[in-house]
VOPAGU-2260 file (C-alpha; in pm, 1 decimal, decimal comma):
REM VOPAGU-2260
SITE   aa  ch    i         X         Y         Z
SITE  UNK   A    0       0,0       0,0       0,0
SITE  UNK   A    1     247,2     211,1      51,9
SITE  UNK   A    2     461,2     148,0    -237,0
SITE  UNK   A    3     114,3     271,7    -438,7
SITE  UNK   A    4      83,1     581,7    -259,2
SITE  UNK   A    5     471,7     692,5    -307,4
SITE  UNK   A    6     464,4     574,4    -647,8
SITE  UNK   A    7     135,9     769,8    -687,5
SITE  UNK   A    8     309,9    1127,9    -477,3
SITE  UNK   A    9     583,1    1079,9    -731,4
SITE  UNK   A   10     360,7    1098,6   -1008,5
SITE  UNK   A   11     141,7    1371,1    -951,7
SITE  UNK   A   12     330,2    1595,7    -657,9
SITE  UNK   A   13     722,4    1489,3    -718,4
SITE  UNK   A   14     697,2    1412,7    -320,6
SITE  UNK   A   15    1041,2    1411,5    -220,8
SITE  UNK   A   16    1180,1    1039,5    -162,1
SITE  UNK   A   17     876,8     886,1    -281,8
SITE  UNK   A   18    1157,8     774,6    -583,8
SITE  UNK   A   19    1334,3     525,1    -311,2
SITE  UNK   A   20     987,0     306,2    -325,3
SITE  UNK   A   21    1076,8     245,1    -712,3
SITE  UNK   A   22    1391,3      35,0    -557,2
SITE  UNK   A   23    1362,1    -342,1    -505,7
SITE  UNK   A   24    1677,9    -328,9    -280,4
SITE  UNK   A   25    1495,4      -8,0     -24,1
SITE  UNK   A   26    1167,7    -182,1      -5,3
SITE  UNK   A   27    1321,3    -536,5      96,1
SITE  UNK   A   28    1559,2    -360,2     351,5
SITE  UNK   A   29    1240,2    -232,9     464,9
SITE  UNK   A   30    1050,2    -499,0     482,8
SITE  UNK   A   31    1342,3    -706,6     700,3
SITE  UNK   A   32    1359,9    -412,1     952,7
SITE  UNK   A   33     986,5    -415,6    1002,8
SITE  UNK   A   34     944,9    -786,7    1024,8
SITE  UNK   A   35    1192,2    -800,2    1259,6
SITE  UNK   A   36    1039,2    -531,3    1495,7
SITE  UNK   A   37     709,3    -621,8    1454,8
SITE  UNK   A   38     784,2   -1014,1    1514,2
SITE  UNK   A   39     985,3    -922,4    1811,1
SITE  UNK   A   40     820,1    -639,0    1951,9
SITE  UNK   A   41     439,0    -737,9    1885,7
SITE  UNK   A   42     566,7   -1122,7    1988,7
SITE  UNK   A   43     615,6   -1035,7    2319,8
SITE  UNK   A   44     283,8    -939,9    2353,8
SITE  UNK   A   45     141,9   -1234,9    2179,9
SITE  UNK   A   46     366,0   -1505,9    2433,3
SITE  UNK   A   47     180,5   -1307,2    2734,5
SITE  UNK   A   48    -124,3   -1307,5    2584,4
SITE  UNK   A   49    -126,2   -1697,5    2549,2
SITE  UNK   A   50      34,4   -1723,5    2888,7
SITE  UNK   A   51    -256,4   -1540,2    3034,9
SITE  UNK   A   52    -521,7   -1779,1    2821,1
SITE  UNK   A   53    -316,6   -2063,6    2915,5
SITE  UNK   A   54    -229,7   -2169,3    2594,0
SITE  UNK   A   55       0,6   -2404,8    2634,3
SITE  UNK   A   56     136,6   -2710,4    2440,6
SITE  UNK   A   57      78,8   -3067,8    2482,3
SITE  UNK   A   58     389,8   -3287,7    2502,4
SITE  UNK   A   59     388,5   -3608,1    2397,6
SITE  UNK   A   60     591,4   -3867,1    2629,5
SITE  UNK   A   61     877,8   -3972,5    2434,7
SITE  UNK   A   62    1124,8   -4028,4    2717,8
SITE  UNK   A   63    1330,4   -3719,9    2583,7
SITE  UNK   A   64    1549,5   -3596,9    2881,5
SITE  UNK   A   65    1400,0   -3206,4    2913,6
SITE  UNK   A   66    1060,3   -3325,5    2761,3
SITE  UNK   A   67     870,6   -3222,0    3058,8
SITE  UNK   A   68    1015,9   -2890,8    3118,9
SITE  UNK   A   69     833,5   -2800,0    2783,9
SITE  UNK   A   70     486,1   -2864,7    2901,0
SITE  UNK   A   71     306,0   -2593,6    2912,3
SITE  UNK   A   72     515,1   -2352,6    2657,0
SITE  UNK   A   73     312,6   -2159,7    2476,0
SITE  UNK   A   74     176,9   -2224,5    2126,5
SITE  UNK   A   75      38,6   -2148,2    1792,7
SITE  UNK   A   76     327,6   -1877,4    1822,7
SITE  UNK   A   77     293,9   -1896,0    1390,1
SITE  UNK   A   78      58,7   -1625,7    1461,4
SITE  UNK   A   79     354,3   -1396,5    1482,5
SITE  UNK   A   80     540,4   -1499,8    1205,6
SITE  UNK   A   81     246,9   -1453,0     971,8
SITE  UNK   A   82     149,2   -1148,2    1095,8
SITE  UNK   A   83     548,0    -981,2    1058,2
SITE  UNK   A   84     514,7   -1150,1     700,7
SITE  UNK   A   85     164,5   -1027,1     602,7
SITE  UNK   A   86     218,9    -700,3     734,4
SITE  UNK   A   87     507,3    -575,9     537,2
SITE  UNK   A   88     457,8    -739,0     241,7
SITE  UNK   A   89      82,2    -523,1     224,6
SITE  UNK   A   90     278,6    -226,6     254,5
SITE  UNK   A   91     548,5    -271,3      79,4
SITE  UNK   A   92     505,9    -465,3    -216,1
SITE  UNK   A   93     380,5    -416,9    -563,1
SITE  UNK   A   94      17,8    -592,7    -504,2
SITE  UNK   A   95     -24,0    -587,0    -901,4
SITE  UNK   A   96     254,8    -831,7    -912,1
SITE  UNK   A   97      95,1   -1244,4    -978,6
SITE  UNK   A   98     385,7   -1359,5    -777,9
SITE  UNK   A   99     324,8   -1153,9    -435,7
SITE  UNK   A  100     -31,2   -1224,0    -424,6
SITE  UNK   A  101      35,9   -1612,6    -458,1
SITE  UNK   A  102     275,1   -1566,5    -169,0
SITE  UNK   A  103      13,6   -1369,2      39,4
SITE  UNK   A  104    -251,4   -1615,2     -55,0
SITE  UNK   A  105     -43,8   -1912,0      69,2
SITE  UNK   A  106      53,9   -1748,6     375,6
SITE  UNK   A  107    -333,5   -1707,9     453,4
SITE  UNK   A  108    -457,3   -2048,1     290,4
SITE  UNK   A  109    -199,5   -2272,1     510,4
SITE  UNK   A  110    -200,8   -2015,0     825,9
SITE  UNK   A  111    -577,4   -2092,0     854,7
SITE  UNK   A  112    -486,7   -2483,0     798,3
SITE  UNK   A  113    -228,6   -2473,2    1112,1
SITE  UNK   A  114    -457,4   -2243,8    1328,8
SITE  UNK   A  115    -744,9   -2480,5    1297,9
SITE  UNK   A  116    -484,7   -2755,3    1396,2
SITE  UNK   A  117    -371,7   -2588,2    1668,1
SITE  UNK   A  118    -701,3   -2475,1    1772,7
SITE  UNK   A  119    -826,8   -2878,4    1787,9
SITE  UNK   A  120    -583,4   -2953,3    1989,4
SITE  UNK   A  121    -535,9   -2657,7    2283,7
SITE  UNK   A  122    -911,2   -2586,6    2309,3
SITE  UNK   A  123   -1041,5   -2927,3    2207,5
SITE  UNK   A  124    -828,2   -3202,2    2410,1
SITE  UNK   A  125    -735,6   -3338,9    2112,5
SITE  UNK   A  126    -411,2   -3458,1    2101,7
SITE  UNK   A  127    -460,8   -3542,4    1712,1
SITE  UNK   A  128    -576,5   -3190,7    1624,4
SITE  UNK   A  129    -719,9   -3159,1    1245,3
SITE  UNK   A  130    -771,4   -3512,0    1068,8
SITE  UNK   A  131    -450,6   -3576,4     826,1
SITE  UNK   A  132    -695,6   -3607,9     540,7
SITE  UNK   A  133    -842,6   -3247,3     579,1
SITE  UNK   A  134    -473,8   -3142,2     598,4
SITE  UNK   A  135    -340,5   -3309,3     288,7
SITE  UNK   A  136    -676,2   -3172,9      72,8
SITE  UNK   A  137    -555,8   -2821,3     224,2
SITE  UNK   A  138    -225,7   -2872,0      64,1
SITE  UNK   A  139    -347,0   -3036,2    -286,3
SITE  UNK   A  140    -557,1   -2778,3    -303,7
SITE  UNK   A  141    -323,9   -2497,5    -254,2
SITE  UNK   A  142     -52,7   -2669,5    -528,7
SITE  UNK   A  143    -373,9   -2676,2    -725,2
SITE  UNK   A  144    -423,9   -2300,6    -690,2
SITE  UNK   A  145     -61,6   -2231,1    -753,0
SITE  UNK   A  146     -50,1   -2503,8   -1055,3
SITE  UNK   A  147    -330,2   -2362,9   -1207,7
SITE  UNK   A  148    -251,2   -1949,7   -1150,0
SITE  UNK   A  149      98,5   -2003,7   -1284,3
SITE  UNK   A  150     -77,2   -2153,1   -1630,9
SITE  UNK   A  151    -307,0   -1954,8   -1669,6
SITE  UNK   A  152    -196,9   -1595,3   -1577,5
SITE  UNK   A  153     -95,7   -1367,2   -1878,3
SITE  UNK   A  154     167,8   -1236,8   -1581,2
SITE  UNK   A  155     392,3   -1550,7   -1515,7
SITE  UNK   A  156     603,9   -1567,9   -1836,0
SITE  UNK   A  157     949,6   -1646,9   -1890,2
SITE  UNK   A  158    1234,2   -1549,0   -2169,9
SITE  UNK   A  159    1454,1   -1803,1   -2299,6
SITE  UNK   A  160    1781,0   -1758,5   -2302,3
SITE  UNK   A  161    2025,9   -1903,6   -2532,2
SITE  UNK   A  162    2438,7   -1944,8   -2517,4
SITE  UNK   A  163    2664,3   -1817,9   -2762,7
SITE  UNK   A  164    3049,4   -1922,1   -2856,0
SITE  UNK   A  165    3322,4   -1757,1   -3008,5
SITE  UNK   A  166    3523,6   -1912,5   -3279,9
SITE  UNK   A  167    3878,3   -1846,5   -3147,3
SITE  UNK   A  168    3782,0   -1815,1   -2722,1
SITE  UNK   A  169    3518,8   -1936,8   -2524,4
SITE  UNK   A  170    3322,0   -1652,9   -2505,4
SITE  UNK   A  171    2921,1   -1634,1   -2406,2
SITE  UNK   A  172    2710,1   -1355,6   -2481,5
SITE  UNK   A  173    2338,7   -1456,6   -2347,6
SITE  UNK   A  174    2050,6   -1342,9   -2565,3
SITE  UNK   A  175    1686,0   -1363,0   -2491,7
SITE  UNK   A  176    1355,5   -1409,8   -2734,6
SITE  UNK   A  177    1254,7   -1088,7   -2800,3
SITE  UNK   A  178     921,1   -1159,0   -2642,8
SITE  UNK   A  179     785,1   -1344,6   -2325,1
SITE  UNK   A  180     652,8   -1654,7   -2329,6
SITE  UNK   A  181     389,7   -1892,2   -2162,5
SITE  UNK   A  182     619,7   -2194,8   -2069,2
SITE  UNK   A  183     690,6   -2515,6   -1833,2
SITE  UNK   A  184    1013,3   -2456,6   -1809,2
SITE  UNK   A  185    1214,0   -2502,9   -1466,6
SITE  UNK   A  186    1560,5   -2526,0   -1394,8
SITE  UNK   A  187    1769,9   -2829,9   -1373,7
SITE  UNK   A  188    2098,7   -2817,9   -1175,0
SITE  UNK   A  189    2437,2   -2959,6   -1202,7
SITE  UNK   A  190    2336,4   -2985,5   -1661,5
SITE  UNK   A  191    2474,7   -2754,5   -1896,4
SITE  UNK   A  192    2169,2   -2515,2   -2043,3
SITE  UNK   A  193    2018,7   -2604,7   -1750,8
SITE  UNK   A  194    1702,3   -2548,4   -1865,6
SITE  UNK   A  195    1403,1   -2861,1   -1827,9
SITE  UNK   A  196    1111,5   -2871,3   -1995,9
SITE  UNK   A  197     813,1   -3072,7   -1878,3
SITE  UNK   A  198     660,8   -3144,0   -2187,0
SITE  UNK   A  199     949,0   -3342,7   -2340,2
SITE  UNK   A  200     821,4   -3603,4   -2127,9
SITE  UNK   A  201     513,4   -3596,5   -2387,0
SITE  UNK   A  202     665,0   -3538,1   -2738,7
SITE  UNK   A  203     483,1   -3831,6   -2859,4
SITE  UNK   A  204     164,8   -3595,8   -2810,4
SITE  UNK   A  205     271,0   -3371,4   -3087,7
SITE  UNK   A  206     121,5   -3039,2   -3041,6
SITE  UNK   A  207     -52,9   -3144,6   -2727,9
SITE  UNK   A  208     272,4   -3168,0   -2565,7
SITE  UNK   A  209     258,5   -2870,8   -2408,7
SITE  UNK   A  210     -52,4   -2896,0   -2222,9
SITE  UNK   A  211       2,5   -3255,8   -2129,8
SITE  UNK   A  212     317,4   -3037,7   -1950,2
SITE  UNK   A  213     152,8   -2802,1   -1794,4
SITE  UNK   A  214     -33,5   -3070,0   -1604,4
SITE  UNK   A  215     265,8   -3249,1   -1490,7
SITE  UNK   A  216     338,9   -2898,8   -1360,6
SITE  UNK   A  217      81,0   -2880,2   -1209,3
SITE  UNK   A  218     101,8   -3250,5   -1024,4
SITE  UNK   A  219     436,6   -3175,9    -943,9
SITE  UNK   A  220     328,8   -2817,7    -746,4
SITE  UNK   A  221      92,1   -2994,6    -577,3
SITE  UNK   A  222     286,2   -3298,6    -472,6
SITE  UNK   A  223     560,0   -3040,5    -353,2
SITE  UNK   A  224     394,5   -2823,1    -171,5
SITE  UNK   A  225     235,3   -3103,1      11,7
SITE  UNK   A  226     559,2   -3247,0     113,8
SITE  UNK   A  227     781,5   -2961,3     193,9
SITE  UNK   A  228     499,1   -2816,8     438,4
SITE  UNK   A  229     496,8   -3165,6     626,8
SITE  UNK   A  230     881,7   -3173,5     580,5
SITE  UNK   A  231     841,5   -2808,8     789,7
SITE  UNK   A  232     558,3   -2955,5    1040,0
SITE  UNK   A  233     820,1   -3251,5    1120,7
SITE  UNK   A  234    1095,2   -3073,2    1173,2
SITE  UNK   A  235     964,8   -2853,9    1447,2
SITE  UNK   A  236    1009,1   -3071,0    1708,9
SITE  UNK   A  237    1335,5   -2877,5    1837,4
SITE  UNK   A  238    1363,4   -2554,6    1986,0
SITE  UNK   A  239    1434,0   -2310,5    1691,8
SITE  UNK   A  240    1482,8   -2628,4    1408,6
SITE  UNK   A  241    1262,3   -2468,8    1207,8
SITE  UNK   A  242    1328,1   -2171,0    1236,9
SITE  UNK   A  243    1632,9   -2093,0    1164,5
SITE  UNK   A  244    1604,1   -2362,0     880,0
SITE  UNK   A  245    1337,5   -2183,9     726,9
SITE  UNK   A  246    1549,9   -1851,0     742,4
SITE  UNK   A  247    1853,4   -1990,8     564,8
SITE  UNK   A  248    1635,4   -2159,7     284,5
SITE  UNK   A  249    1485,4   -1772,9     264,8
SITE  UNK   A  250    1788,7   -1592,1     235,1
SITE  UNK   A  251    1872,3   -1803,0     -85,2
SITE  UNK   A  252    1554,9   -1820,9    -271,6
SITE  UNK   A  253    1545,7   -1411,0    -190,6
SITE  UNK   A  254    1884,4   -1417,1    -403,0
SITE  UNK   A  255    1747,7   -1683,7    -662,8
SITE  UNK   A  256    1428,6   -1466,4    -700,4
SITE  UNK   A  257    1606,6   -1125,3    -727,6
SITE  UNK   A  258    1877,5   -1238,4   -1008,7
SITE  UNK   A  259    1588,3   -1454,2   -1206,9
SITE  UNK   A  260    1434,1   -1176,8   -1209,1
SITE  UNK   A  261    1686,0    -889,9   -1334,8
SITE  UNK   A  262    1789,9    -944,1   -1678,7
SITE  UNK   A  263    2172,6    -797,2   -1635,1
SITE  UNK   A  264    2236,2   -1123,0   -1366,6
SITE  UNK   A  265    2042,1   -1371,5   -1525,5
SITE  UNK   A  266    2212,4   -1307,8   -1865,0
SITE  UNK   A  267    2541,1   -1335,0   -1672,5
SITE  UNK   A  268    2435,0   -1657,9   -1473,7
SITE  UNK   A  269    2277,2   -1762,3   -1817,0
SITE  UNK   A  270    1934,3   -1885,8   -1648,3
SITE  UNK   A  271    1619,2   -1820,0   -1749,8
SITE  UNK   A  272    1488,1   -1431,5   -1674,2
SITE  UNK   A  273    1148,8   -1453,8   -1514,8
SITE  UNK   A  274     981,1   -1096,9   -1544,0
SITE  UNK   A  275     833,7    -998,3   -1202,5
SITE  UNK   A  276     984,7   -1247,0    -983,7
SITE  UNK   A  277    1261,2    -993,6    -861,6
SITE  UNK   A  278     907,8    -861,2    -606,2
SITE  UNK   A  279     949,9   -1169,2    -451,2
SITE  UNK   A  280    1247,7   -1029,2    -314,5
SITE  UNK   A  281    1022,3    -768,3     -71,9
SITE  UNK   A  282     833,1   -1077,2      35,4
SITE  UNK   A  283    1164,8   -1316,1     106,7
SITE  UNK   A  284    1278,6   -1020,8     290,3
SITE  UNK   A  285     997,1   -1001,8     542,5
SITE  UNK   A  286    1039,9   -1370,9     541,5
SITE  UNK   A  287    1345,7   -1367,0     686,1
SITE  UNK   A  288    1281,4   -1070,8     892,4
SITE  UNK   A  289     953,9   -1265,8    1056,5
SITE  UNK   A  290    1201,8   -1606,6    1138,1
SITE  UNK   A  291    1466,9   -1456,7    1271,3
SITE  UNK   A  292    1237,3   -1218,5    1474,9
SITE  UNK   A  293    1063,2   -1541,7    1614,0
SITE  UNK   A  294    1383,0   -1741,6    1682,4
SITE  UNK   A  295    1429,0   -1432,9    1945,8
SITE  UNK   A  296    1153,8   -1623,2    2122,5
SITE  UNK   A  297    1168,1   -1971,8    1976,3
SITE  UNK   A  298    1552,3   -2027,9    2042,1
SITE  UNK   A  299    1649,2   -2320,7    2293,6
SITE  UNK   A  300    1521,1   -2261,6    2604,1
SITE  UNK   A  301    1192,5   -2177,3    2360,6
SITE  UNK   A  302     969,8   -1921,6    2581,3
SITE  UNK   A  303     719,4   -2007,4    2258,6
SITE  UNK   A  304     648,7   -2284,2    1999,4
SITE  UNK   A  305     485,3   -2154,6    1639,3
SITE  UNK   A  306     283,7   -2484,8    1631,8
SITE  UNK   A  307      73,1   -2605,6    1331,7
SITE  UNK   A  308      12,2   -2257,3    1290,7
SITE  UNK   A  309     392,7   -2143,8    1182,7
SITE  UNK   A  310     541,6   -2527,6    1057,4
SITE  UNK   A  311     287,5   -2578,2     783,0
SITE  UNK   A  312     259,8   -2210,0     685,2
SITE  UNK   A  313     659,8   -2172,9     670,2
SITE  UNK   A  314     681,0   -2473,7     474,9
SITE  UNK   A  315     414,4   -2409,7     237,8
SITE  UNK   A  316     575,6   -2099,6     169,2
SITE  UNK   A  317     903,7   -2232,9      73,3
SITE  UNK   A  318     771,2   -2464,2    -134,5
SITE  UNK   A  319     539,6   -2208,7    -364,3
SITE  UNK   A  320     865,3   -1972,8    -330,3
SITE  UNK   A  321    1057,5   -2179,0    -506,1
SITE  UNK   A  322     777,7   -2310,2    -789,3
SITE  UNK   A  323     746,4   -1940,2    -867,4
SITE  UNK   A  324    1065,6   -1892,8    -961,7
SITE  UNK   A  325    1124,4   -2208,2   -1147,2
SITE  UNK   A  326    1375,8   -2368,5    -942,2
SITE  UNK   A  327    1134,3   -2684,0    -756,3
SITE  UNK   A  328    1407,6   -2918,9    -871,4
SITE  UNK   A  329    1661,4   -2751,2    -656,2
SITE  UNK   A  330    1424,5   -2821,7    -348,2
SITE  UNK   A  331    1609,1   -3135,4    -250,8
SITE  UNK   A  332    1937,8   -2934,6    -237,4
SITE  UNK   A  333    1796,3   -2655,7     -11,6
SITE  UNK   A  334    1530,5   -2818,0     115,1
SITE  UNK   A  335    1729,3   -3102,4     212,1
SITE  UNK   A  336    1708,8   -3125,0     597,5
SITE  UNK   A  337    1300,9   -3105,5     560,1
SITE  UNK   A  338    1327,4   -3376,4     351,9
SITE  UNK   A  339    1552,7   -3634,1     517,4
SITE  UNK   A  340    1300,1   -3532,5     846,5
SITE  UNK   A  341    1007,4   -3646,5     645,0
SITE  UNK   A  342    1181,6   -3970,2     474,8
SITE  UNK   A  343    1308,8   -4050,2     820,6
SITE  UNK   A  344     980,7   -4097,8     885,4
SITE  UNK   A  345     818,2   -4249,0     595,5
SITE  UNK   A  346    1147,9   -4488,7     609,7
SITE  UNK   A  347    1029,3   -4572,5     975,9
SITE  UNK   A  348     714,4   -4691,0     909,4
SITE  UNK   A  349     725,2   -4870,1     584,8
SITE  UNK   A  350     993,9   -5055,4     801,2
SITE  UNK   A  351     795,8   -5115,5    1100,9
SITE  UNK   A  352     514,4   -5232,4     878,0
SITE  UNK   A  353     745,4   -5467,5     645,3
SITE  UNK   A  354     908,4   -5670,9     922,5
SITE  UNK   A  355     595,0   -5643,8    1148,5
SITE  UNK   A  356     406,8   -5835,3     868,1
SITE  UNK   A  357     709,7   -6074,0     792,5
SITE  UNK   A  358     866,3   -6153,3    1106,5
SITE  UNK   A  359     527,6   -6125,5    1336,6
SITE  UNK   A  360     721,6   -5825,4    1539,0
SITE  UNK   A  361     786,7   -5480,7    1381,5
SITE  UNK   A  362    1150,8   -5350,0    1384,4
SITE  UNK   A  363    1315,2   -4964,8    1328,8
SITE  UNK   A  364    1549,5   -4822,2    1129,9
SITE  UNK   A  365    1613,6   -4519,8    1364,1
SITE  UNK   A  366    1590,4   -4523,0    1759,5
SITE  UNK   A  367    1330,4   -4245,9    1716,7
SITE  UNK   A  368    1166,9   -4039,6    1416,8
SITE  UNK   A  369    1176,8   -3783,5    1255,2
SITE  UNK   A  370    1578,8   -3803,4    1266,5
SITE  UNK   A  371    1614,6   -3507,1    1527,0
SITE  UNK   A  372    1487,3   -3732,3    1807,8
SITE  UNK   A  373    1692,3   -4018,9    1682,8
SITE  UNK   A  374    1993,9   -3812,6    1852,9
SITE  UNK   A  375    1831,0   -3714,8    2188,7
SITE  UNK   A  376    1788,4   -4077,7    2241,7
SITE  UNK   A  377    2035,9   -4311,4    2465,8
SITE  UNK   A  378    2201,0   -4562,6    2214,6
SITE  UNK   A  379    2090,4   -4932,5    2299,1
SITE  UNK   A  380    1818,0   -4840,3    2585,4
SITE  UNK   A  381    1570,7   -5114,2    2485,8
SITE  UNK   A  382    1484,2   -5017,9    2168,8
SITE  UNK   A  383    1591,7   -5252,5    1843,4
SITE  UNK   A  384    1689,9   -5027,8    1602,1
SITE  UNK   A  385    1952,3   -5079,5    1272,3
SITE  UNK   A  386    2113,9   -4761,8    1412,9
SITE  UNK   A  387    2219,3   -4716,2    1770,3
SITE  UNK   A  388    2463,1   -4420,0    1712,2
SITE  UNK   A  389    2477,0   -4221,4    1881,0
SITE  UNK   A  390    2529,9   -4415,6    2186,9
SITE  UNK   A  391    2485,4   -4104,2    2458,0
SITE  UNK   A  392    2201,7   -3828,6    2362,0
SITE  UNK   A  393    2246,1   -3536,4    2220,8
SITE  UNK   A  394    2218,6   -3188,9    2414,0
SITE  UNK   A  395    1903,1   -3027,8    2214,2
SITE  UNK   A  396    2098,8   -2734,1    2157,9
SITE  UNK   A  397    2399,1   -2913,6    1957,6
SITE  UNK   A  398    2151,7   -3117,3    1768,9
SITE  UNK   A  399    2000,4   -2777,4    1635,9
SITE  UNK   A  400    2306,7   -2610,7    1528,9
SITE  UNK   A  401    2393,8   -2891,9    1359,9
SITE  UNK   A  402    2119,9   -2937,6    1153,9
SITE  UNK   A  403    2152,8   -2518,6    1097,8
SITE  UNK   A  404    2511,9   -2635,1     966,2
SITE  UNK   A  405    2428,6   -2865,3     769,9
SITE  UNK   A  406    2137,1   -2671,0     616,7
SITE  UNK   A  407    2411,5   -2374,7     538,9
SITE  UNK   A  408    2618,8   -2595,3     360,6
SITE  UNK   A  409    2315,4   -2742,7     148,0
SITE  UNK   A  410    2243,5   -2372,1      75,6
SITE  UNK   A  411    2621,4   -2278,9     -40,1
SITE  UNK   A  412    2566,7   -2582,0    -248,7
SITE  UNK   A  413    2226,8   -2482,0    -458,1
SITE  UNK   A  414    2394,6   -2104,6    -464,0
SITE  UNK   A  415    2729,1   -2271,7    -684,4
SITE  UNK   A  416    2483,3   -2503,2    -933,7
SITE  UNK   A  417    2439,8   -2191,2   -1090,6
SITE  UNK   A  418    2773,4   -2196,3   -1233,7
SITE  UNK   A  419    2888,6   -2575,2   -1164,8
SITE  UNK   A  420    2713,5   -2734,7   -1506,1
């Protein structure tokens, strides 16, 4: 809102430094300042107004040393993170733009979700909160909104780019098609012209390739979005996990999203320029602004969990991010640590259920799922698992920087496939 009103007192009155709203790079500084205060400022009042209600979480006995102390902790603390998202991204960004209004529509869509989660299970008694299958049609339908937007919206368009060579030196000059283009293609990394196109998988359709395409893109928005949101909702199981995992992803898809989206970088980089995406950059920067703001609150000892309410919404987010700007395939690179949470699982119980039905008595891969609990547990205390190690538990502070380490280095890594091809 406010980036229409300067861009409107620059227009008509000349209002002096109304121009400095015109700059992608003022408005996400912006937008990372206010996040921050408002998610740290406005949180504190949020964590005493769920004190006061007594909304606390209920822990599950897991036999986790420090389990107990948790009981109690305040929840559905996502409230804060959407509301330092929502807030500068309304004022801030270009609300024309396709790609911001997807964002702000998923950050309502799965906030909603999470809420009604967490609301089923603090003012309901029920441990279970909102039935899995009400969940998952949340999801598919969101990746059905997003499939279906991107497809169909005159906005979301790309420009090919293509590589030239010298004779004598290896020179490359990148040149675009002269006009944009309805498209499915995504980038691929670690391949030379990186560039993938989903309807190759149909070019025995002829010229109904491309539409048979555009529905694989669309089944493959919807299947990711699904997974990286529970990838998110598993992994918050530690204090700050999430969190700060969520941040780092955000940091690079803000730099993936600004140099798409600028033709000077992408022409360097030689990747596809995306017209429009480089807005995203005012949203990934109140992104980042809202987690870190949170982790304030949420870091080991947490004074505040985000629940359902943050997990889902965070991952959701990432997940439509990263479809937006055509670079889903790089989601097990950056995404990596949501993803080996939510195969730990899956692993688990496709186990359990294998050898229950074979040997009459169901056995584990891990000591505990998802992975992050498989550390905080004491190797060989009664439970049969392939993996003991670690024999002695893990403080829950080491096990999250860890897993903040490790999520760095997958980040370095899906920076560097833009040039390693």
């Amino acid at each position: 809102m406010l980036y229409h009103l300067f861009r409107y007192l620059e227009k008509i009155f000349v209002f002096p430094g109304s121009h400095l709203f015109s700059y992608i790079s003022f408005r996400t500084g912006l937008a990372f300042i206010m996040a921050l205060l408002l998610s740290t400022m406005l949180g504190r009042r949020i964590i005493d107004y769920l004190q006061n209600k007594q909304i606390g979480d209920t822990i599950r006995e897991l036999g986790i040393e420090g389990q107990i102390k948790k009981i109690g902790t305040p929840t559905m603390g996502g409230i804060i993170i959407i509301i330092a998202i929502l807030v500068p991204t309304l004022l801030l960004a270009n609300l024309t733009n396709t790609y911001v209004l997807l964002m702000l529509i998923t950050t309502v869509w799965l906030g909603l979700i999470g809420f009604l989660d967490d609301y089923i299970k603090v003012f309901r008694k029920n441990k279970e909160g909102l039935s899995g299958r009400f969940k998952i049609v949340g999801q598919v339908g969101l990746g059905l909104i997003i499939g279906l937007t991107m497809y169909l919206s005159p906005d979301v368009v790309i420009r090919e780019n293509k590589e030239v060579k010298g004779e004598t030196q290896r020179v490359e000059s990148v040149l675009y098609s002269k006009h944009d283009v309805k498209s499915t293609i995504t980038t691929i990394p670690f391949v030379k012209n990186n560039d993938f196109n989903y309807a190759d998988a149909f070019r025995w359709a002829g010229h109904n390739a491309q539409r048979y395409g555009w529905i694989l893109f669309v089944l493959v928005s919807i299947f990711i979005v699904t997974a990286i949101s529970n990838g998110a909702n598993l992994t918050d199981g530690l204090d700050g996990l999430a969190t700060g995992s969520s941040a780092i992803i955000g940091i690079i898809l803000g730099i993936l999203a600004y140099v798409s989206g600028n033709i000077n970088y992408s022409g360097y980089l030689n990747i596809m320029y995306l017209p429009g995406t480089g807005e995203l950059l005012v949203f990934a920067g109140a992104f980042i602004g809202a987690t870190i703001g949170f982790l304030w609150y949420n870091a080991y000892p947490a004074q505040v969990f985000m629940g359902d309410t943050g997990s889902l919404t965070l991952g959701g987010l990432i997940a439509v991010f990263a479809i937006a700007i055509r670079k889903e395939l790089l989601i097990p690179i950056l995404c990596g640590v949501f993803i080996i949470e939510n195969l730990s699982v899956v692993l688990q119980v496709g186990y359990f259920k294998y050898t229950k039905r074979r040997y009459g008595a169901g056995r584990r891969i891990f000591k505990m799922t998802p992975l992050h609990h498989h550390y905080q547990k004491q190797g060989n205390s009664g439970i049969q698992a392939i993996f003991q190690r670690p024999l002695q538990a893990m403080p829950e502070s080491r096990i999250v920087i860890r897993f903040w380490i490790i999520g760095i280095i997958l980040a370095a890594v899906t920076i560097i496939t833009l040039k390693i091809r």
